[in-house]
Wavefront OBJ file of the C-alpha trace (Angstrom):
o trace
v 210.303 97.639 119.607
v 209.318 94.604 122.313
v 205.757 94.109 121.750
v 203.704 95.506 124.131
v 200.756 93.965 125.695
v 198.475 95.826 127.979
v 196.381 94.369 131.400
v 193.157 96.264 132.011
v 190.625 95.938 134.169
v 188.530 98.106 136.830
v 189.606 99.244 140.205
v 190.179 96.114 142.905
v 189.723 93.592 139.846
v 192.635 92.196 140.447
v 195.403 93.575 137.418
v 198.435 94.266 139.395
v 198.534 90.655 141.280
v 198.110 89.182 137.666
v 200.770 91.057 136.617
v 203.077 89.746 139.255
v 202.341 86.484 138.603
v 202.733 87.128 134.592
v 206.074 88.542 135.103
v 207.345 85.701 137.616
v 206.049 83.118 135.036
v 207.463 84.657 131.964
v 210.917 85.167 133.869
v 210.935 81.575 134.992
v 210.701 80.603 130.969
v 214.088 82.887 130.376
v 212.450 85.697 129.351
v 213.447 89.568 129.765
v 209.846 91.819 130.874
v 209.584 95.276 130.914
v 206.207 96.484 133.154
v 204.949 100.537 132.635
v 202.080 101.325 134.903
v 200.008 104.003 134.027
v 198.798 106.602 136.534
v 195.610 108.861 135.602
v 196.164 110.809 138.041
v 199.270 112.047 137.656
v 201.579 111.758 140.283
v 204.490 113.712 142.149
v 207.856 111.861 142.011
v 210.287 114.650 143.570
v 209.997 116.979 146.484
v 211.198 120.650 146.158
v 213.753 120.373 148.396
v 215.335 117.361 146.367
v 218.120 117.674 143.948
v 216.615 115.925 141.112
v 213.577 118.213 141.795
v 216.400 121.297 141.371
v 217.888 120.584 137.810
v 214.467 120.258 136.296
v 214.315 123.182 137.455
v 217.051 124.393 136.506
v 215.888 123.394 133.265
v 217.234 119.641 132.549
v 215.342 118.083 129.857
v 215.621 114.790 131.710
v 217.348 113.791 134.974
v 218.516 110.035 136.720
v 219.175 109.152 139.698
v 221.457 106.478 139.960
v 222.720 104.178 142.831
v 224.595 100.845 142.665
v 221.512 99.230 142.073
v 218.809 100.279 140.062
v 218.620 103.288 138.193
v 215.292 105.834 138.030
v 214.585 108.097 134.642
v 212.562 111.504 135.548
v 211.599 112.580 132.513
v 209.038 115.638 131.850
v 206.606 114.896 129.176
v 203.736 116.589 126.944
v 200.084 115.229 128.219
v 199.541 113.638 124.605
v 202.581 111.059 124.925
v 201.812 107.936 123.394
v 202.192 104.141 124.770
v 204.667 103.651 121.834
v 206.771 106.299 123.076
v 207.068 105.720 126.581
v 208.071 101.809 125.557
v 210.622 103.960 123.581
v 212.419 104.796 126.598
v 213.180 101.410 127.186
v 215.200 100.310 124.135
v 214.936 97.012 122.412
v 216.752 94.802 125.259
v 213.430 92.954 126.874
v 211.472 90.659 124.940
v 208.036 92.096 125.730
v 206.899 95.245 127.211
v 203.422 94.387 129.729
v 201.275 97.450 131.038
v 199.086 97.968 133.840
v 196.293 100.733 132.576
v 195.869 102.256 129.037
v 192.751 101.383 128.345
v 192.471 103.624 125.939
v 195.679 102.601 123.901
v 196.515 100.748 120.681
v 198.559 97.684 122.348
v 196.886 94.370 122.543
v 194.625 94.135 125.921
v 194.040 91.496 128.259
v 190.970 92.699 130.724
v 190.929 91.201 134.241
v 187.049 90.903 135.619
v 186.037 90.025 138.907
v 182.177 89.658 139.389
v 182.436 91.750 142.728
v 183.487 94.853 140.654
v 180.720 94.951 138.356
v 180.738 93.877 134.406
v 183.698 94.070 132.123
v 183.996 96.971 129.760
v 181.411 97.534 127.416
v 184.276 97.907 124.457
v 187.931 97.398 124.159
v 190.053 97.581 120.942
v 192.342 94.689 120.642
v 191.029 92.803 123.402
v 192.513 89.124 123.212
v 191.597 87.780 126.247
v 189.569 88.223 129.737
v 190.712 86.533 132.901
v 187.288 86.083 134.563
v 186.566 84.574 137.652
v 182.836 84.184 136.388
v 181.892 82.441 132.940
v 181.048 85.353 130.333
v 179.283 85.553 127.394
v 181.818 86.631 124.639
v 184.007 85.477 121.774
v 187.085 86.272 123.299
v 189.084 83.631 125.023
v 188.911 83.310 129.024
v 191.092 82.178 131.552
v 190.500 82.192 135.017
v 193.115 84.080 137.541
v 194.896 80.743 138.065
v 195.712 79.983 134.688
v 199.127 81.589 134.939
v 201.013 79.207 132.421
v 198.162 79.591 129.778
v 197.953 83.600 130.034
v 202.153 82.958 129.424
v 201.558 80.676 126.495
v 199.523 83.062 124.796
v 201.996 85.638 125.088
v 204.749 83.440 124.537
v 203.295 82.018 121.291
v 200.947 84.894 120.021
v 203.720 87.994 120.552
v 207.394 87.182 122.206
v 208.345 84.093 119.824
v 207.423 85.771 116.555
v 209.408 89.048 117.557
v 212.347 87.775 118.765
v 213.959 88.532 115.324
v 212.973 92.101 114.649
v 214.025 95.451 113.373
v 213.186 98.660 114.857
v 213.022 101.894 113.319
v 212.872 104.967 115.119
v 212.623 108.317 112.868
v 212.043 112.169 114.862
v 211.784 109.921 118.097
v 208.724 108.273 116.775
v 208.567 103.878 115.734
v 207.577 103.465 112.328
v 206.343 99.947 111.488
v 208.136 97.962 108.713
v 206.355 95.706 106.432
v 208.663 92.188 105.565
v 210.581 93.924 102.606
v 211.983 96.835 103.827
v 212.834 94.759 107.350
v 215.112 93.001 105.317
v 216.431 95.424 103.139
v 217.700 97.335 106.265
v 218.875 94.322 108.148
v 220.873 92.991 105.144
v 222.062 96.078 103.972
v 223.504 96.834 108.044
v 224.439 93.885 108.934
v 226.355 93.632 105.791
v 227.832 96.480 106.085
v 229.262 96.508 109.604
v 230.864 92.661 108.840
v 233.253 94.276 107.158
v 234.642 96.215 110.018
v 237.777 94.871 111.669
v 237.237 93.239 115.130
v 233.825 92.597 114.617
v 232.656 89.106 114.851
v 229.096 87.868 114.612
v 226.102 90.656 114.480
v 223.617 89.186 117.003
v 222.398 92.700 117.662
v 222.887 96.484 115.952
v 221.659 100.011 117.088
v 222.637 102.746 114.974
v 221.928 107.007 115.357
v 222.129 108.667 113.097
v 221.332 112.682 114.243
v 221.445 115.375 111.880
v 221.668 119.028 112.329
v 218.432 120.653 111.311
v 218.063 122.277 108.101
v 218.913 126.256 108.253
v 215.849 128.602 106.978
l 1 2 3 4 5 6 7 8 9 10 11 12 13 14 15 16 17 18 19 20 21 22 23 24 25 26 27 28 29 30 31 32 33 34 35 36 37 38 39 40 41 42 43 44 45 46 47 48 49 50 51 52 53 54 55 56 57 58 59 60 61 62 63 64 65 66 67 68 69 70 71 72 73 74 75 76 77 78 79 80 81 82 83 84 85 86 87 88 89 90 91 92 93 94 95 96 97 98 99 100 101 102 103 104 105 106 107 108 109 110 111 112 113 114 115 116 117 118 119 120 121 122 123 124 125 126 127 128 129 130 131 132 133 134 135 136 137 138 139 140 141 142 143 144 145 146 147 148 149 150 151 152 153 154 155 156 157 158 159 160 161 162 163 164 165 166 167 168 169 170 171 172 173 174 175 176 177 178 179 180 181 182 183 184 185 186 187 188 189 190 191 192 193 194 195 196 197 198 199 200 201 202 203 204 205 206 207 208 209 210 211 212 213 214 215 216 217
């Protein structure tokens, strides 16, 4: 899976222009970004009079709606979903994953503070940086809303360069991390595997599924 990386911050602080920026920044370096927001509140993407709207209905597990350029994923989910599986839904094609929200999750944070909107969170886990426009007292390493290119260099150096090797392993739905041995026991045993096929050339990149009928009781 991309690593993910997740902007938080308070209402007004500023997260969703610093994620703009982010993504223009990383793009301009030749890198692919994936952005999930996430929305508290819930929210209402279809209209009952809408045909998307009618095959859920209907009972469609998922639905798209596709047109010639872009294409939109409505997908009905339990309220428990994690940040791992929603990334899921992407595949492995970008080279990092950023969020806006999920405070609460297990990615890597970045908080955004502005002094207007009152003091930054009392705790995060995995904070690694705070984009301040203040000087703070803490530990953690602050940049200030300009700093674009070193916000990018952090996640440039600290999370897309040391995953843009990797192999992903997806069992039930679910990731399951992969320590250095059996990452390479899978990727030799594949890759070696599928070389031996006629017509193919060099493996730069390999998804296999493998679904299996489940057992009878």
């Amino acid at each position: 899976m991309p690593p993910i990386v997740s902007i938080v911050g308070k209402s007004k602080s500023g997260k969703t222009t610093l994620l703009e920026n982010l993504i223009g920044e990383l793009k301009s370096r030749g890198y692919k970004v994936a952005t999930i927001k996430h929305a508290p509140q819930g929210m209402t993407v279809n209209e009952s009079d809408k045909d998307s709207w009618r095959h859920l209905q209907a009972g469609s597990e998922a639905t798209a709606i596709s047109s010639p350029d872009k294409i939109v994923l409505i997908k009905p989910v339990a309220p428990d979903i994690t940040l791992d599986e929603i990334a899921s839904l992407f595949g492995e094609d970008y080279d990092i994953i950023l969020t806006e929200g999920f405070r609460e999750g297990n990615a890597p944070k970045i908080e955004v503070h502005r002094r207007e909107v009152g003091p930054p969170f009392a705790s995060l886990r995995k904070l690694i940086a705070i984009v301040t426009d203040e000087p703070l007292e803490t530990k953690v390493r602050q940049f200030s809303p300009q700093d674009i290119k070193g916000l990018a260099d952090l996640l440039e150096e600290g999370f897309i360069k040391p995953q843009r090797e990797r192999v992903s392993l997806y069992i039930n739905n679910a990731p399951i991390p992969l320590s250095a041995f059996p990452k390479d026991i899978i990727t030799n045993t594949l890759v070696a595997m599928v070389s031996c096929l006629k017509r193919v050339e060099e493996v730069r990149s390999l998804k296999v599924l493998v679904r299996r009928k489940p057992r009878q009781g």
